[in-house]
C-alpha positions as CSV (number, residue, x, y, z in Angstrom):
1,X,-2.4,-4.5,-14.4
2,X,1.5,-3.8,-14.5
3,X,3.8,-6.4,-14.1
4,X,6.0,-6.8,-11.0
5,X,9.4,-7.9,-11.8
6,X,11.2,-6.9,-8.0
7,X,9.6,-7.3,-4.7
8,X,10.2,-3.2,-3.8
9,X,7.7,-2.5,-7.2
10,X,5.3,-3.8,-4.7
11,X,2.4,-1.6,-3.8
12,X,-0.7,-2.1,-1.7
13,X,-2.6,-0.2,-4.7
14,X,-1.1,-3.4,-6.6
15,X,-2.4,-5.8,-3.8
16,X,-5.8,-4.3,-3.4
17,X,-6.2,-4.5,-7.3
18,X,-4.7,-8.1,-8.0
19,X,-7.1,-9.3,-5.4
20,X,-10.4,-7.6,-6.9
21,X,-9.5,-9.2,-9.5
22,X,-9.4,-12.8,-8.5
23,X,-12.7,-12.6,-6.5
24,X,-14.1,-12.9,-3.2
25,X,-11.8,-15.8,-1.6
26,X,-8.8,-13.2,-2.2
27,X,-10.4,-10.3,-0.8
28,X,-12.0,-11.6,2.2
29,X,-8.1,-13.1,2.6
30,X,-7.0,-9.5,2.3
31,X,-9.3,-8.0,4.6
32,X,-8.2,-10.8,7.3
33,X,-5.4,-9.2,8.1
34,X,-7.3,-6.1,9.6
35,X,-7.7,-8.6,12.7
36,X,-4.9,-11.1,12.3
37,X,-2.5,-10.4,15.8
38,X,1.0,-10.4,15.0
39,X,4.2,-10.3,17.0
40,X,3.7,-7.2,19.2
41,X,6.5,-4.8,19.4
42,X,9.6,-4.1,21.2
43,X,8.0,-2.5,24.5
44,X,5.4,-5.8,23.8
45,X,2.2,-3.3,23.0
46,X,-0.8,-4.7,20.2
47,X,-0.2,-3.4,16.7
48,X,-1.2,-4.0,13.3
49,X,0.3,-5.5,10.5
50,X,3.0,-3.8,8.7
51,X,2.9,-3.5,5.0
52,X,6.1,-5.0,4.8
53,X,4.5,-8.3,6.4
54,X,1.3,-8.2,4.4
55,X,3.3,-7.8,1.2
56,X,5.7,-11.1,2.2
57,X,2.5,-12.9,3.1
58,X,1.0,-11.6,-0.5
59,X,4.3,-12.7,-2.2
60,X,4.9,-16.3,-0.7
61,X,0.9,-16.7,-1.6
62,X,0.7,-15.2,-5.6
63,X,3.7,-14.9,-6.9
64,X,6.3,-16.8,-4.6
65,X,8.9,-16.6,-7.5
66,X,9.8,-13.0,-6.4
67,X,11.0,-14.2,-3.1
68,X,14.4,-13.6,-2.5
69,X,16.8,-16.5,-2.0
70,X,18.2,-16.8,1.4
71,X,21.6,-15.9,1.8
72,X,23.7,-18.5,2.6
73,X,24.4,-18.5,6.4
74,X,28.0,-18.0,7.9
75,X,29.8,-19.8,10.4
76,X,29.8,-18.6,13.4
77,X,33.1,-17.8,15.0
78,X,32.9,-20.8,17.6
79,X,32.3,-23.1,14.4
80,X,35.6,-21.6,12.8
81,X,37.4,-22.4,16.0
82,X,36.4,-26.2,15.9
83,X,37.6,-25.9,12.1
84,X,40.6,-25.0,13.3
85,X,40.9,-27.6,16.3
86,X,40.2,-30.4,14.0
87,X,43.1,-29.1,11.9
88,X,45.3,-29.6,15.4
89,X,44.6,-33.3,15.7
């Protein structure tokens, strides 16, 4: 099995084989998200899930260390403008 060093190398070919090989726990996980209901979309009709959710649900489950890191968040401008009042007083 090839290595994954970067979240995009992720394929479901990869998937399906990584969880044939662990066994029947991690296939029957995989084959759970044929039914599992997700967020419906913008004009709020059923739909499946995407690959791009299966593969974060794959990644924080096996191999977690390819999950990026957050950004930090920035401040919004209403939090700058309270900077800036505190530096009035």
């Amino acid at each position: 099995m090839k290595e994954i060093n970067d979240i995009k190398e992720l394929t479901y070919d990869y998937i399906e084989e990584y969880v044939a090989a662990k066994g029947k726990d991690d296939i029957e996980w995989l084959v759970s998200h044929l039914d599992k209901e997700v967020k419906p979309d913008k004009k709020g009709n059923k739909r499946r899930i995407s690959f791009i959710e299966l593969r974060k649900e794959f990644i924080l489950k096996y191999i977690p260390e390819l999950m990026p890191e957050k950004k930090p968040k920035e401040p919004t401008m209403y939090e700058r403008m309270e900077l800036l009042r505190a530096k009035l007083k």
